[in-house]
FISEBA-104832 format. One line per field, with one value per atom (N, C-alpha, C, CB): residue in three letters; atom name; x, y, z. Coordinates in Angstrom, 3 decimals. Glycine has a CB too. Layout:
% residues N
resn ALA|...
name CA|...
u X|...
v Y|...
w Z|...
END
This chain:
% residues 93
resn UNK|UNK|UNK|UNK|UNK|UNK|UNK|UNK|UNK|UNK|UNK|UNK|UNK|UNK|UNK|UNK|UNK|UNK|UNK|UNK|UNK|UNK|UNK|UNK|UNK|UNK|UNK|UNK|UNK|UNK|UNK|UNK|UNK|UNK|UNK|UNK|UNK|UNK|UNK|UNK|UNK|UNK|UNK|UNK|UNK|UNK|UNK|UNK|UNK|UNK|UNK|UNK|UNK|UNK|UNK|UNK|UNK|UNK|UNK|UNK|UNK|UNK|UNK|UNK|UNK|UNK|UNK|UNK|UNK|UNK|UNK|UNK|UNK|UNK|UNK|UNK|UNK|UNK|UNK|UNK|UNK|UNK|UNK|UNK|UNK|UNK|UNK|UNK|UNK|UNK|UNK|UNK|UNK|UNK|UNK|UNK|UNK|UNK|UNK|UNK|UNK|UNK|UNK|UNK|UNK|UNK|UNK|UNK|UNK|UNK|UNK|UNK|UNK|UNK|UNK|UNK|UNK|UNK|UNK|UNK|UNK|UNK|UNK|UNK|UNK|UNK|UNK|UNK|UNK|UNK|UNK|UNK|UNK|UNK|UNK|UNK|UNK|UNK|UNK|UNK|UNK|UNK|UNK|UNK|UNK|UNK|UNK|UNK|UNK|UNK|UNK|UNK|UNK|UNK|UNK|UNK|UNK|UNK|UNK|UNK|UNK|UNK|UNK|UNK|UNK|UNK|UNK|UNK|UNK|UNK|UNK|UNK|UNK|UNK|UNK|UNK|UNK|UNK|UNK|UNK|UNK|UNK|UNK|UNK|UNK|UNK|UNK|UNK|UNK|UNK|UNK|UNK|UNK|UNK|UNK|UNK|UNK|UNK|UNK|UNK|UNK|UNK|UNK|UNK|UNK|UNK|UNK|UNK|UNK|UNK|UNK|UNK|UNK|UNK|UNK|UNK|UNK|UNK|UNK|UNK|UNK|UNK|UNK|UNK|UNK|UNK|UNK|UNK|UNK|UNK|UNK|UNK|UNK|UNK|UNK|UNK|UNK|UNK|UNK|UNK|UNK|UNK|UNK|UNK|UNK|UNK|UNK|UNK|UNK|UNK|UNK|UNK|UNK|UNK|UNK|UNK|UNK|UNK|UNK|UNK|UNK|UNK|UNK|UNK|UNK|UNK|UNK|UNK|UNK|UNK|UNK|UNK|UNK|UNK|UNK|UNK|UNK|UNK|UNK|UNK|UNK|UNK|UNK|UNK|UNK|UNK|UNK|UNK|UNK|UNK|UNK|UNK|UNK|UNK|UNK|UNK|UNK|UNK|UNK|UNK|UNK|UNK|UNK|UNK|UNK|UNK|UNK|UNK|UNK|UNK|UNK|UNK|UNK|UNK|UNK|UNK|UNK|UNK|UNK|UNK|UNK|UNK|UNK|UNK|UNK|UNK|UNK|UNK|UNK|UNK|UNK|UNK|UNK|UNK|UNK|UNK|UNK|UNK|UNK|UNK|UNK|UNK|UNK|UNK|UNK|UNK|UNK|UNK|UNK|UNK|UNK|UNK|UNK|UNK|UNK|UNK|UNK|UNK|UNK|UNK|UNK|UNK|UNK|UNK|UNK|UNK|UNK|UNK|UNK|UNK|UNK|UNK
name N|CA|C|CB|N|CA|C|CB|N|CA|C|CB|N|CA|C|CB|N|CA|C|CB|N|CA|C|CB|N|CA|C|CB|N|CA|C|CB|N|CA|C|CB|N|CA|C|CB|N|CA|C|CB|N|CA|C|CB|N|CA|C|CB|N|CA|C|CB|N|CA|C|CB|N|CA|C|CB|N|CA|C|CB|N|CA|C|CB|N|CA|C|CB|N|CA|C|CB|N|CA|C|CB|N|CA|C|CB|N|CA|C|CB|N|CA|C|CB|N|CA|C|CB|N|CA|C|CB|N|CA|C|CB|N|CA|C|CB|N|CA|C|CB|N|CA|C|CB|N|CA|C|CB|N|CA|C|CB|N|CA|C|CB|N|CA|C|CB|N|CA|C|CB|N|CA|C|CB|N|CA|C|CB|N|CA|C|CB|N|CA|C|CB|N|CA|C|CB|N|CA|C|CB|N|CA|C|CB|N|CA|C|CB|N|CA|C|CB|N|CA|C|CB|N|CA|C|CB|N|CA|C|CB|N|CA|C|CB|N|CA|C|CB|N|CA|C|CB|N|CA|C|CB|N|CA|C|CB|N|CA|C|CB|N|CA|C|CB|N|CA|C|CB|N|CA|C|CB|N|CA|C|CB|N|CA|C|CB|N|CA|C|CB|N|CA|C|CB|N|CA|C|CB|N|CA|C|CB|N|CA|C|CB|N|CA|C|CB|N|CA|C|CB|N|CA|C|CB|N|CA|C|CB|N|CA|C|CB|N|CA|C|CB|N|CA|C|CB|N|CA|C|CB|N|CA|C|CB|N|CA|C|CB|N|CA|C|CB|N|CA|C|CB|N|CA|C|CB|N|CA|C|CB|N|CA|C|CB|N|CA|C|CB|N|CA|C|CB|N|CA|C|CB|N|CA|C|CB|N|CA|C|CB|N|CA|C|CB|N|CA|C|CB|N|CA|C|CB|N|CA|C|CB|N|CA|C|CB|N|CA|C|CB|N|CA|C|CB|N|CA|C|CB|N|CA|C|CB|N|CA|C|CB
u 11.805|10.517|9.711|10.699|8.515|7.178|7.188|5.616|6.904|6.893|5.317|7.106|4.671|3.535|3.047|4.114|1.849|1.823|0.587|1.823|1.052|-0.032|-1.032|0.889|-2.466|-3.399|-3.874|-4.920|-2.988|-3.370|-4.641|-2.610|-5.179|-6.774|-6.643|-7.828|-7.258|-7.171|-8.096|-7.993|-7.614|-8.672|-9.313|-7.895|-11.088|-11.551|-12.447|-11.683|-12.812|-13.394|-15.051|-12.171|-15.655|-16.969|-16.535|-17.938|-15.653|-15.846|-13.791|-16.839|-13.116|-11.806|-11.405|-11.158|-10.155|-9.562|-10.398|-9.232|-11.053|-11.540|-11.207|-12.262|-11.504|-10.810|-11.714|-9.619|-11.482|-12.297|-10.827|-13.671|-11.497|-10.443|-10.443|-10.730|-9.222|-9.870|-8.261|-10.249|-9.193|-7.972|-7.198|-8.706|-6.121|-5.018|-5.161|-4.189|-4.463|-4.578|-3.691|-4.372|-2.433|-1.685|-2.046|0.200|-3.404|-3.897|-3.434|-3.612|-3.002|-2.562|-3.690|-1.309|-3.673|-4.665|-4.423|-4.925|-5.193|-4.829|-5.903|-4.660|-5.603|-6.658|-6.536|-6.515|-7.640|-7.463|-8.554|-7.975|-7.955|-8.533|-10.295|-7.377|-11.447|-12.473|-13.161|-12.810|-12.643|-12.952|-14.147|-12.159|-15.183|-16.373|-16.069|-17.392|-17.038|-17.131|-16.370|-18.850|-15.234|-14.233|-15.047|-12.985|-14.810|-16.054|-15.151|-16.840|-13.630|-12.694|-11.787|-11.702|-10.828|-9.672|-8.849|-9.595|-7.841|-7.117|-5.543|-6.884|-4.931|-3.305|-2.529|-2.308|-2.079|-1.044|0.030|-0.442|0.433|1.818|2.536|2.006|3.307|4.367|5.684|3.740|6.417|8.021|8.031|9.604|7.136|7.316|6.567|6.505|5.397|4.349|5.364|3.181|6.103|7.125|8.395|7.818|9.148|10.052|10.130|10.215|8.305|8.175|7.647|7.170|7.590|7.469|8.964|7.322|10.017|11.365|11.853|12.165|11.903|12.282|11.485|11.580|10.064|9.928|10.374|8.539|10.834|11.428|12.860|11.380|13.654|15.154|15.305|15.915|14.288|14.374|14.576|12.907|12.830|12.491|14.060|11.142|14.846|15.684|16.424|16.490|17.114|18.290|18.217|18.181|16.781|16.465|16.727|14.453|16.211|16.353|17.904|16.126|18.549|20.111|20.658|20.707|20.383|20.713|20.577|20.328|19.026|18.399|19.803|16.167|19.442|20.493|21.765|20.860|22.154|23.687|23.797|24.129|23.134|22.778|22.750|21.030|21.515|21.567|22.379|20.631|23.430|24.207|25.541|24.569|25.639|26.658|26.195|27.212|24.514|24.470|24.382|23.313|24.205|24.350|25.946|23.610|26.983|28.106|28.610|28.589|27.774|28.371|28.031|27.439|26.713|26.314|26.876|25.450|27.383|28.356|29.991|28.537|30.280|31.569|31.296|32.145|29.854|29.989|29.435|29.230|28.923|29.038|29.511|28.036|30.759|31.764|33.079|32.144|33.002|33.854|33.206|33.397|31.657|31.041|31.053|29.745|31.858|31.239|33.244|30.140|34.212|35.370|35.673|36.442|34.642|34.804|34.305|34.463|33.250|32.460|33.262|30.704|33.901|34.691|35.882|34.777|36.167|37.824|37.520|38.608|36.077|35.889|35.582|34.599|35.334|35.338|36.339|34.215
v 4.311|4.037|3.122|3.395|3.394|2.898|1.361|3.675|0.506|-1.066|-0.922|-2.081|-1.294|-2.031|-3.628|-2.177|-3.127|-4.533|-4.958|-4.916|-6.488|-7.303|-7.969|-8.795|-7.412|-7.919|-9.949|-6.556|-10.459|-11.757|-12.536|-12.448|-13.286|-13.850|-15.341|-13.201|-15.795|-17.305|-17.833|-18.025|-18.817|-19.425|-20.385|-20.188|-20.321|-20.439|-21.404|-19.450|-22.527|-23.304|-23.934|-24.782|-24.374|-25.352|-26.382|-25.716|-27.110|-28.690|-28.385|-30.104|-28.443|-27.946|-29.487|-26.716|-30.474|-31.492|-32.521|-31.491|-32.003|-32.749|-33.435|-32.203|-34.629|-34.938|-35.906|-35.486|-35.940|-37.431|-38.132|-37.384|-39.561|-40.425|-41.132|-41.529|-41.092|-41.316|-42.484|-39.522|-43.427|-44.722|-44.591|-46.391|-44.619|-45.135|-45.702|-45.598|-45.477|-47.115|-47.998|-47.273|-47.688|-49.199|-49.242|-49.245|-49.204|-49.571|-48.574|-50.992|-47.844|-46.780|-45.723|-45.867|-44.856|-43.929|-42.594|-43.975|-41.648|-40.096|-39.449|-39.254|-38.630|-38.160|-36.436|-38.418|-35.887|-34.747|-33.859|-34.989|-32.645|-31.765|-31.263|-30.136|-31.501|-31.531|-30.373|-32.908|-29.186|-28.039|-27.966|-26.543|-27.849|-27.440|-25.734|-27.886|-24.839|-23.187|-22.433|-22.410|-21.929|-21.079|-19.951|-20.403|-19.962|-18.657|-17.494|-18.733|-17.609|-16.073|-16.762|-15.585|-16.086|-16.001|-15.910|-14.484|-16.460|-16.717|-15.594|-18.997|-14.734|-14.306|-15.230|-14.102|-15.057|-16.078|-16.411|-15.858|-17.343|-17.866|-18.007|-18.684|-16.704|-16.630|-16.027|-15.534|-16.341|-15.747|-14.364|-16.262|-14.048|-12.267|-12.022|-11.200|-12.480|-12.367|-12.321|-13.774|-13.545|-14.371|-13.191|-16.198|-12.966|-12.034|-10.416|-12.072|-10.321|-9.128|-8.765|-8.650|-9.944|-10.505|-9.945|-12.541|-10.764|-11.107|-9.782|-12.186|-8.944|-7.692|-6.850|-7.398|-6.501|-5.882|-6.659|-5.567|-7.415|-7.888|-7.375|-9.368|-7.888|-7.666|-5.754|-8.515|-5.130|-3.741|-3.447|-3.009|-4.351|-4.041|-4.308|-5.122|-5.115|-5.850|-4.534|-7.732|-4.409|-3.341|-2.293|-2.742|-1.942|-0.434|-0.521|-0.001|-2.083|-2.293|-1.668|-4.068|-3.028|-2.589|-1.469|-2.896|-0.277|0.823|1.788|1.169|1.302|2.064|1.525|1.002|0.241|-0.387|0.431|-2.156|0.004|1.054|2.234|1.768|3.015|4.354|4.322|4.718|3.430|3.795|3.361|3.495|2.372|1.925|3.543|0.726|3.778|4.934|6.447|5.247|6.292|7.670|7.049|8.789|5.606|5.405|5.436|3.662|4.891|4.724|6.733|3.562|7.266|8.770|9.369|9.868|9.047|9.428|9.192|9.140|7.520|7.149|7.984|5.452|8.319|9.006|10.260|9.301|10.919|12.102|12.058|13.122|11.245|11.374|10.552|11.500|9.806|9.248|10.831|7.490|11.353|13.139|13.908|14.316|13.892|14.673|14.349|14.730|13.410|12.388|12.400|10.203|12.502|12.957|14.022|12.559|15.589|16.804|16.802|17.797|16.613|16.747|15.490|16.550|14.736|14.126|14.675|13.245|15.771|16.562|17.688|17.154|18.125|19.322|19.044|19.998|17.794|17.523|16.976|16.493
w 2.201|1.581|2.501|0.174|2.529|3.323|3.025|2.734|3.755|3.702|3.017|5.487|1.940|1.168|1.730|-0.421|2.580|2.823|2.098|4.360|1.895|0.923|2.225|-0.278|1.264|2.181|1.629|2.038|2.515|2.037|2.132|2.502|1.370|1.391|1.213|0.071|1.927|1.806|0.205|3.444|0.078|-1.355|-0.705|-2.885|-1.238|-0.730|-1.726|-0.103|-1.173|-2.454|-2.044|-2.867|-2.560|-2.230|-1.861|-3.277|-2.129|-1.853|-1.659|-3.658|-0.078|-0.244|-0.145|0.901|-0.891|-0.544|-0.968|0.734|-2.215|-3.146|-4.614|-3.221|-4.741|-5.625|-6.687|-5.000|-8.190|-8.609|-8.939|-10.281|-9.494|-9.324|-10.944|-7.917|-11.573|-12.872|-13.062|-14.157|-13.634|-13.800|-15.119|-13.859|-15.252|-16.189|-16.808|-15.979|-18.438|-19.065|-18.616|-20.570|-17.937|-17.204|-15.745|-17.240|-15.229|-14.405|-12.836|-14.598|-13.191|-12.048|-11.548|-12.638|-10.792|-10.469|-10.807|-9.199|-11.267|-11.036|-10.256|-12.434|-9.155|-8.550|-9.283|-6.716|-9.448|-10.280|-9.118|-12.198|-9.437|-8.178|-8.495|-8.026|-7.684|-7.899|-6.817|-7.902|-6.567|-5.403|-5.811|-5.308|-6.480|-6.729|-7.017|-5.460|-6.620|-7.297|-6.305|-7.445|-6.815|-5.946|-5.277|-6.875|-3.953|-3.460|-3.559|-1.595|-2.814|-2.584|-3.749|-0.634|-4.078|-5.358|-4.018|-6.831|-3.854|-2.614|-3.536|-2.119|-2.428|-2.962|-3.784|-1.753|-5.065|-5.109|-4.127|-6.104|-3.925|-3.727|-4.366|-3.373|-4.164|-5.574|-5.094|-6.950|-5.762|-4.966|-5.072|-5.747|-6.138|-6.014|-4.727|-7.443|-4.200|-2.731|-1.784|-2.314|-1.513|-0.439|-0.313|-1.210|-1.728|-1.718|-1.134|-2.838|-1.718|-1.265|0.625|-2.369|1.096|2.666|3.334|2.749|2.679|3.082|3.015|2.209|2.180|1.574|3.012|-0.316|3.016|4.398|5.628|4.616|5.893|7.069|7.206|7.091|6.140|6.139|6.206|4.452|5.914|5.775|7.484|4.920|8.267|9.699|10.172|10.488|9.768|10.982|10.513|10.965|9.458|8.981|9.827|7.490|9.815|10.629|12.508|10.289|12.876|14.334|14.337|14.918|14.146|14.178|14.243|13.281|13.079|13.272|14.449|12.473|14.211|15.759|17.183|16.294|17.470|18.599|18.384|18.389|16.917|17.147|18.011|15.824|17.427|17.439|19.440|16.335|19.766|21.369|21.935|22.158|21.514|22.004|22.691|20.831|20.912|21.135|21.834|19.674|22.330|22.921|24.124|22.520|24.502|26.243|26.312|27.004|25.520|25.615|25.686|24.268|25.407|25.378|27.028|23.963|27.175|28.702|29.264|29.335|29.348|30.415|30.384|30.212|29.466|29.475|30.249|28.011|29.994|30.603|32.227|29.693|32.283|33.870|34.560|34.489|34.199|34.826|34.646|33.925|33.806|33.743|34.957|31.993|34.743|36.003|37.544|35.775|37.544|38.740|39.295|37.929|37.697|38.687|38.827|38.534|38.372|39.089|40.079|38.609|40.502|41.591|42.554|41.172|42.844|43.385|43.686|42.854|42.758|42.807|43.576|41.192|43.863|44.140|46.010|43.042|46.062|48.074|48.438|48.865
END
């Protein structure tokens, strides 16, 4: 099955790393998030997003490997056959 890739979008705000500051009743601070008007709706960050990242990767690598196997055992086959070809034609002068 085809890897689905997520087109990710940044979030995007008016005022980014903004904050107001609103005091405690035992004298402590809370800074509370103050972005102003969201311009883009940014991808979540979510383990299903992240998982579904990890999931096409671990697929890419699974498939490398195979692939490598695979050339491994048809160079490992060439070489058998013309190290065979290489002691007829050696048997034959």
């Amino acid at each position: 099955m085809a890897y689905t890739r997520t087109n990710w979008k940044d979030h995007v705000v008016q005022r980014p790393k903004t904050f107001t500051k609103v005091e405690n009743s035992d004298g402590s601070v809370t800074l509370k998030d103050a972005p102003g008007e969201v311009l883009q709706q940014g991808t979540p960050q979510s383990a299903t997003n992240f998982n579904h990242a990890e999931e096409g990767l671990e697929a890419s690598a699974i498939a490398f490997d195979m692939q490598s196997t695979i050339d491994q055992a048809l160079l490992r086959d060439a070489l058998n056959r013309v190290e065979k070809l290489e002691a007829k034609v050696n048997a034959l002068s």
